[in-house]
MIMARNU-929653 format. One record per residue (C-alpha): y, x, z. Coordinates in pm, whole numbers, plus 32768, in hexadecimal, padded with zeros to 4 digits. Layout:
N
YXZ/...
END
This chain:
564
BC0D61759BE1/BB1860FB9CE4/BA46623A9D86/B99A619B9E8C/B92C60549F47/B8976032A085/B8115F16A152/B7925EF2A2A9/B6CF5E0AA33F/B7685D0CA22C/B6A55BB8A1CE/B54D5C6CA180/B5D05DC9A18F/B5705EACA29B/B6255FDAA1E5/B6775FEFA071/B72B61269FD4/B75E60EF9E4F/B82B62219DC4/B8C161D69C85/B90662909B38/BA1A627799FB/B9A1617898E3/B8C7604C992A/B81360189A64/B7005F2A9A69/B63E5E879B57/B4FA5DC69B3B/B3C35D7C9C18/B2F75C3C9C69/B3855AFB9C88/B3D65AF19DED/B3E65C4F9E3C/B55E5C559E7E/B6135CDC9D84/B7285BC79D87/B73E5C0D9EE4/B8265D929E9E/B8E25CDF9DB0/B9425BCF9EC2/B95D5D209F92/BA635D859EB2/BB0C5C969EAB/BB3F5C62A040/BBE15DBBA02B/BCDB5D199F02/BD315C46A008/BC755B049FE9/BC0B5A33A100/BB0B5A91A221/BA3359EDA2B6/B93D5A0CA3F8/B82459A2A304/B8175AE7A277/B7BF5B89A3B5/B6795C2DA3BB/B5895B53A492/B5955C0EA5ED/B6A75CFDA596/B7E45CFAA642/B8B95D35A511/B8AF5D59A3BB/B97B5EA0A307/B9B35ECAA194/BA7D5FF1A116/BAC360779FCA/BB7C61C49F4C/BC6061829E08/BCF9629C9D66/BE9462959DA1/BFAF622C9C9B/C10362169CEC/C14460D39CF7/C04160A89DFD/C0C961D69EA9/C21661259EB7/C1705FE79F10/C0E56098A073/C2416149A08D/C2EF5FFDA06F/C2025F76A1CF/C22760BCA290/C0ED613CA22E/C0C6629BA1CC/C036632BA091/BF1D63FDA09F/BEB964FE9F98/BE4364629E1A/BD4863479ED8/BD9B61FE9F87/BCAD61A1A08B/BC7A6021A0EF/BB9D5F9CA1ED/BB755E3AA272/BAD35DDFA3BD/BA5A5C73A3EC/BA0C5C2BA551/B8BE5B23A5D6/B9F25A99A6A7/BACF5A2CA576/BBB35B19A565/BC1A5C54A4A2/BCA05D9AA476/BD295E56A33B/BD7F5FA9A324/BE2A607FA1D7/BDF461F7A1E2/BD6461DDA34D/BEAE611DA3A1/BEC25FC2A40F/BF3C5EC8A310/BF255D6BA2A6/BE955C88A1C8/BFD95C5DA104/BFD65DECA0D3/BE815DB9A02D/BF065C819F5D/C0395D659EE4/BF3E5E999E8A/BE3A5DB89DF3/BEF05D6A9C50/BF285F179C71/BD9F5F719CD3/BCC25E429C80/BCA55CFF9BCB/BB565C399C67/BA915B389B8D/B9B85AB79C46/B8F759989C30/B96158E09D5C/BB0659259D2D/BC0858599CCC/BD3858839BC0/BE1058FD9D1B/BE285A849CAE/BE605A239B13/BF7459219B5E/C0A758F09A49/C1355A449AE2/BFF85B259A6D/BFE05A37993B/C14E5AB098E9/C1095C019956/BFC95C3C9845/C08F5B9D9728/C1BB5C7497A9/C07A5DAF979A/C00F5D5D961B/C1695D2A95A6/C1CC5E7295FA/C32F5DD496D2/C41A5E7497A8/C4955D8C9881/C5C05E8D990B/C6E05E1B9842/C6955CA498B7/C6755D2B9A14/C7795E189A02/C8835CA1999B/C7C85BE09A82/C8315CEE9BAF/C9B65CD49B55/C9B05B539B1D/C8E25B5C9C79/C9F15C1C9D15/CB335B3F9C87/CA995A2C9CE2/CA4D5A9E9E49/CBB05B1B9E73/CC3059C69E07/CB6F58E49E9F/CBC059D7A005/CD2059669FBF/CCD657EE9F80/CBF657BEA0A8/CCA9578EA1F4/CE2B5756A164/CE715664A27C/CDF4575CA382/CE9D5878A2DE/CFC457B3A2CE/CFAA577EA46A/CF7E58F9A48E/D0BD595DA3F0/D18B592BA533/D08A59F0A601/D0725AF8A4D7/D1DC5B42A4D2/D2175B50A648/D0F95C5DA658/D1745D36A54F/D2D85D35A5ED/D2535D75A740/D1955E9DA68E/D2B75EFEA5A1/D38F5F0FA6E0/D2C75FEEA7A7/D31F60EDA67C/D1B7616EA6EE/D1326302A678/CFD06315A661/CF2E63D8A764/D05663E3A830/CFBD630AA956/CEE56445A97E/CFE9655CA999/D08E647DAA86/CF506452AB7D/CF4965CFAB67/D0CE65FAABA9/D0C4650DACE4/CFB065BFAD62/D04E66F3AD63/D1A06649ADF7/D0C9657EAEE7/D03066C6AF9E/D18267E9AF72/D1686840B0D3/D01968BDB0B0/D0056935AF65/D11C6A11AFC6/D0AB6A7CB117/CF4E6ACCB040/D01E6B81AF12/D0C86C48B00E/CFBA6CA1B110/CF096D31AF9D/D0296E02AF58/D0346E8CB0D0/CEDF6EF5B0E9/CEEA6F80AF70/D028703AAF62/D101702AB059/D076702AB183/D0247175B24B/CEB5713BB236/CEC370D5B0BE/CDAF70EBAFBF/CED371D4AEFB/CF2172BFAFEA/CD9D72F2B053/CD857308AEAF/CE9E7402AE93/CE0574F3AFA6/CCB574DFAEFF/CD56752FADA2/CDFC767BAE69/CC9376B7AEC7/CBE2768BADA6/CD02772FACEF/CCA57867ADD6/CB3F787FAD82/CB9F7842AC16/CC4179A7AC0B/CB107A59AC78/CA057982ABD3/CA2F78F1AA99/C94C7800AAB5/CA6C7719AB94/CB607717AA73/CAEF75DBAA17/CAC07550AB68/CC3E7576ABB7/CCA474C6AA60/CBE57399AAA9/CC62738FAC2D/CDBA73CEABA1/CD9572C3AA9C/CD1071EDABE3/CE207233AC9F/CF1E71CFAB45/CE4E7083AB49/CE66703BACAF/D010708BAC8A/D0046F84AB77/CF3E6E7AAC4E/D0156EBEAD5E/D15C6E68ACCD/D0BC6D39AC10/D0786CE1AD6E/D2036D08ADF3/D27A6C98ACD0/D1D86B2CACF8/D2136AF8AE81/D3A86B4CAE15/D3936A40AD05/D2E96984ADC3/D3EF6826ADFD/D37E6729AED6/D4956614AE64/D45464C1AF17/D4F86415ADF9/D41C64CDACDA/D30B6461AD92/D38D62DBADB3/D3DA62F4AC29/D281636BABBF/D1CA624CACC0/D2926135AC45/D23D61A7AACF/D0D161A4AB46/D0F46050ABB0/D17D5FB4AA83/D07060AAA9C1/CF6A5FF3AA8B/CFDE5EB8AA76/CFCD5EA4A8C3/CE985F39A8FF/CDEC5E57A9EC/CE765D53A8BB/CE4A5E02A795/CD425F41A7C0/CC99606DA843/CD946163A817/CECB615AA77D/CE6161D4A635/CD8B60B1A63A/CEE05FACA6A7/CF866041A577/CE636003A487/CE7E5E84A528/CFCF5E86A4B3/CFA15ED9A367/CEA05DCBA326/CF7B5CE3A3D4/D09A5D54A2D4/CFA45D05A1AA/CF6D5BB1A1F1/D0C05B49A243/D1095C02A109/CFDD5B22A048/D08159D5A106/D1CF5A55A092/D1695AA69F2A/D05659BE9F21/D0C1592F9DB2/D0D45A629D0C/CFA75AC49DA4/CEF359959D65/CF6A599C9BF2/CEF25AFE9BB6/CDA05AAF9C40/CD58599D9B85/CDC95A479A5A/CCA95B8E9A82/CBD35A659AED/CBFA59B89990/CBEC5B0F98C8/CA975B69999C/C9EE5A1F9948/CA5C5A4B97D2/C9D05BAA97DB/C87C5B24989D/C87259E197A0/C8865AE9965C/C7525BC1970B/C6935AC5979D/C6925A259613/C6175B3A9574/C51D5BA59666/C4A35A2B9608/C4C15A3194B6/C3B55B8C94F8/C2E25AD895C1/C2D1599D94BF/C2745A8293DA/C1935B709456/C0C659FD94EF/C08F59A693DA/BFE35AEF935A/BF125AEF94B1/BEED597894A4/BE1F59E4935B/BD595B0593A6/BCDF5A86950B/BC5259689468/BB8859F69367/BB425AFA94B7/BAA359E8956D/B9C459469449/B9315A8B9417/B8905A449560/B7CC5919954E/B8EF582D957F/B99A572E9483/BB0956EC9525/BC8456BA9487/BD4F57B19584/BEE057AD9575/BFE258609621/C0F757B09678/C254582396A4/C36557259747/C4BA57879772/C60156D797C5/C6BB574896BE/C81957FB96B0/C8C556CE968B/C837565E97D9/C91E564F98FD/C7E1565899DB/C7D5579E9AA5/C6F857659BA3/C5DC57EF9ADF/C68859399AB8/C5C25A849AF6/C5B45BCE9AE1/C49B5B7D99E4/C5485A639919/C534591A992E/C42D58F39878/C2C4582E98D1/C18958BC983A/C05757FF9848/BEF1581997BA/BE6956EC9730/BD1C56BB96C3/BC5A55B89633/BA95560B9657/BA2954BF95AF/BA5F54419452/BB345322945C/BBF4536795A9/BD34539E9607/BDC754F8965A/BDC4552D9807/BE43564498E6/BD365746991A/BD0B56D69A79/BC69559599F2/BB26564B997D/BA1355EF9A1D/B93B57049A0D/B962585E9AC9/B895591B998C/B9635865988C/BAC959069953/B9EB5A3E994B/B9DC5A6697F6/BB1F59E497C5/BBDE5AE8985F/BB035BEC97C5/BB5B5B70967A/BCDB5B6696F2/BCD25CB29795/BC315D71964E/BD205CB49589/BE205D4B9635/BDA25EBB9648/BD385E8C9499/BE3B5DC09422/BF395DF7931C/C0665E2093F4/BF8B5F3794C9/C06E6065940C/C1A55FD594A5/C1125FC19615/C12E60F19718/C005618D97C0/BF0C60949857/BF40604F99BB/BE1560E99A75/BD535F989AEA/BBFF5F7E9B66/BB825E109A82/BA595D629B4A/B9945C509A9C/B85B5BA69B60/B7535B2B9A5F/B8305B1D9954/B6D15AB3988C/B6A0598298FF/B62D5848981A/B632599196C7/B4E25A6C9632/B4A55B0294F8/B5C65B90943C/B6DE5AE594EE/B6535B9F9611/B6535D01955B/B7CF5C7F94E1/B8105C4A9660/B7905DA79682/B84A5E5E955F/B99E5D9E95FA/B9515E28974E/B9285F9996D2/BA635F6695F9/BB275EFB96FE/BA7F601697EB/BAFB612A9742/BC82610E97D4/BC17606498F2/BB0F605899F1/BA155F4E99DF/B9195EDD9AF8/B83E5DA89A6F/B7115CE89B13/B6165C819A1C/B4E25C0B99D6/B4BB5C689845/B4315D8897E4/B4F55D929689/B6125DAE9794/B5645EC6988C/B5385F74973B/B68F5FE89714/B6C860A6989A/B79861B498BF/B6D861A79A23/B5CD60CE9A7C/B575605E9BEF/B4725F769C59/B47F5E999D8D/B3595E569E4F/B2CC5DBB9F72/B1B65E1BA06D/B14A5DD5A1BE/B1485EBEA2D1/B0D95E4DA45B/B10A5D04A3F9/B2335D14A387/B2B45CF5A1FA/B3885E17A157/B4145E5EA026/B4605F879F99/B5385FFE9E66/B47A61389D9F/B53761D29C7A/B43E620F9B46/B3F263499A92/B39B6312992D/B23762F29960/B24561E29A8D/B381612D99B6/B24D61039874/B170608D9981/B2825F5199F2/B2C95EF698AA/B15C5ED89833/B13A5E22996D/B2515D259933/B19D5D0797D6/B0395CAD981E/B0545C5199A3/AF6F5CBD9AC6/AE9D5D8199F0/AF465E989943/AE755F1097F5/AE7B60339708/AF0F5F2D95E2/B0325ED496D6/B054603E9729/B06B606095F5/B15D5F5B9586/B2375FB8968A/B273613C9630/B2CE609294EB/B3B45FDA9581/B43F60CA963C/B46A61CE9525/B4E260E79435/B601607D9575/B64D61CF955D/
END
């Protein structure tokens, strides 16, 4: 759901903060007064295009934000773009600079267009006057029949996945055969160079450390030795200045108690100090500085450092190399077999997608039909007198065409609708007028959330729905159908609408008013939300005009209470 919208310094907008409510949200005003102008808002933070135009007349830049509440798919969306969640909101803002360029930020974060683009089908869907068909393509025309016929796409996705992946290991194999082919020579010599260096991981480590240690006997000894001397043996040791102090302490133990414990933990010192010592002796006596040891372990480091100049890092890493070189030669060797087996899982995973990608058709044939129906008799109810069809176009499991395969079939879903008597059915993008694809996709959308199939469905997906003078070219009970349809369709989904009807402002959940005024000079508009008395007061005004009197008034808390 949409909780706020801001604007600043945007087209006529100095600042603008609308806070919106559950339900329907309605805006009206004057003709003029720049109410299309949040929706157009709105839709610049769904990612549509900026312009400089936009920028307030002396202002350096123009910033529109909005606060959506969070779902996890959007959540997941930010996640997927390195952008961190924060708390149940999602906060988008857009800045528009006078110098043509831009800046967009998600939770206070920098981000992109395209991050807008991808949250925009999970927040909001924009109908404005001014768009094109760009954000209900064939992919959200498949995705609404998909949402009214109540079908899970996850066992066609689940067989596209595993054909995806046969196919992917197979065609790996194809690709390059000649090449491969070439390598083979270079692939064995490298694994028997490997193979013959009978290599132990980690062992060019232990050897650094042993040819250290051989490198520098003489003075590891002389140091190992000078340790024990001034320790233990020596007449000046630490031990013998240790032993006389235990006698000492021992001494002052027998008249005073309090030393008992004293001489155990100098005694223990001294026990401690006997064990370092002879750790000491014992490794300048081991100590062997063989010439030839050391020879051995540099000429092993050499041919260590040679593979791994070649072949990696460490040697851990030259033995990994190895392995992967023995898997291809393996794959050259029993490429065949290999090849046989992979086409065989690919043929089984096509079958399997083919048999799920049919019946997820044979759902969608069915249930377009059923919406096919009820959006049509939707969208005469409001002042409209079209033949609407939704097609369904699909290869066919006899087909040997794959390149349409997806994780969401292969099917095509289109709307086609037909507003004049006598004319052919067209794509929805054909229709001429912005109020008439209004009202269509009201009609489609409360088909949808009413129709027949609506038991089968899951939960609705929280979406904000935006229509911009959905009204236009209707009055008189087509209107109040318009407005009936818009608090239908409100009451699982938010609903922001621009209008100019006041059988339509009737029906608000929450009503807000946009005007303008002048200030130094300067016009300003303003967005007020309505208490019940001021809402009475619009609507009697969008029924009589200028002059507001007590029979409008009066027509309108009608209106309103029979709405309600």
């Amino acid at each position: 759901m949409l909780v706020e919208l801001r604007a600043e310094n945007y087209a006529v907008i100095d600042h603008a903060i609308a806070v919106f409510g559950p339900g329907l949200n309605l805006l009206t005003g004057e003709t003029g007064a720049g109410k299309s102008i949040l929706v157009d808002a709105l839709a610049l933070l769904m990612g549509g295009k900026a312009s400089v135009d936009v920028v307030r007349h002396g202002a350096d830049k123009a910033v529109v934000s909005c606060v959506f509440e969070s779902t996890p798919t959007a959540e997941a969306i930010l996640e997927e773009n390195g952008i961190d969640a924060e708390g149940n909101e999602i906060i988008l803002r857009r800045e528009i600079l006078s110098t043509g360029k831009g800046r967009v930020f998600a939770n206070n974060q920098p981000a992109t267009v395209a991050v807008l683009k991808q949250l925009a089908p999970e927040l909001a869907l924009v109908h404005a006057q001014t768009e094109t068909l760009t954000s209900f393509d064939q992919a959200q025309q498949r995705i609404l029949l998909d949402r009214f016929g109540g079908i899970s796409l996850e066992s066609v996705a689940e067989a596209y996945a595993r054909w995806r992946e046969a196919a992917t290991r197979l065609e790996e194999l194809l690709q390059g055969e000649q090449d491969r082919m070439r390598m083979v020579d270079l692939w064995s010599y490298q694994r028997k160079e490997i193979e013959a260096a009978r290599l132990v991981a980690g062992e060019d480590e232990a050897l650094e450390t042993e040819k250290r240690v051989l490198a520098n006997a003489e003075k590891l000894y002389t140091a190992a030795m000078s340790a024990f001397d001034q320790l233990y043996e020596g007449g000046a040791s630490a031990e013998a200045a240790l032993r006389a102090a235990v006698r000492n302490v021992e001494e002052l133990a027998r008249y005073d108690g309090r030393f008992e414990e004293a001489a155990q933990q100098l005694e223990s010192a001294r026990a401690t100090l006997g064990d370092v010592s002879a750790s000491l002796r014992d490794y300048a006596e081991g100590m062997n500085a063989s010439p030839e040891r050391l020879a051995e372990i540099e000429d092993r480091l050499a041919v260590l450092d040679r593979l791994k100049r070649k072949y990696g890092k460490s040697v851990t890493e030259v033995i990994a190399f190895g392995e992967v070189v023995g898997r291809r030669l393996a794959e050259v060797e029993d490429r065949d077999e290999i090849l046989k087996t992979l086409r065989l899982a690919q043929d089984v995973a096509a079958m399997a997608y083919r048999t799920a990608a049919s019946a997820l058709s044979e759902e969608r044939q069915a249930a377009a039909v059923k919406l096919a129906r009820l959006a049509e008799s939707q969208i005469n109810s409001l002042a409209m007198k079209v033949r609407f069809e939704v097609a369904v176009s699909s290869p066919g499991p006899g087909s040997g065409e794959q390149s349409g395969w997806t994780a969401c079939g292969w099917d095509e879903v289109q709307y086609l609708i037909a507003t004049n008597a006598g004319e052919p059915l067209k794509a929805l993008d054909q229709i001429a007028s912005g109020g008439e694809m209004s009202r269509v996709m009201l009609a489609l959308k409360v088909s949808v959330e009413e129709g027949a199939m609506k038991p089968k469905r899951k939960s609705p997906t929280p979406r904000t729905l935006v229509f911009d003078e959905i009204d236009v070219g209707i009055g008189g009970r087509a209107a109040e159908a318009v407005g009936q349809k818009l608090k239908s369709l409100s009451r699982g989904q938010q609903v922001l609408c621009v209008t100019h009807l006041p059988q339509i402002a009737a029906f608000a959940d929450q009503h807000f008013v946009v005007e303008k005024r002048e200030s130094a000079g300067r016009t300003k508009m303003q967005v007020r939300l309505l208490d019940d008395r001021a809402r009475t007061h619009e609507v009697a005004r969008m029924l009589s005009g200028a002059t507001v009197t007590d029979t409008s008034l009066q027509h309108a808390a009608q209106m309103i209470a029979v709405s309600r």
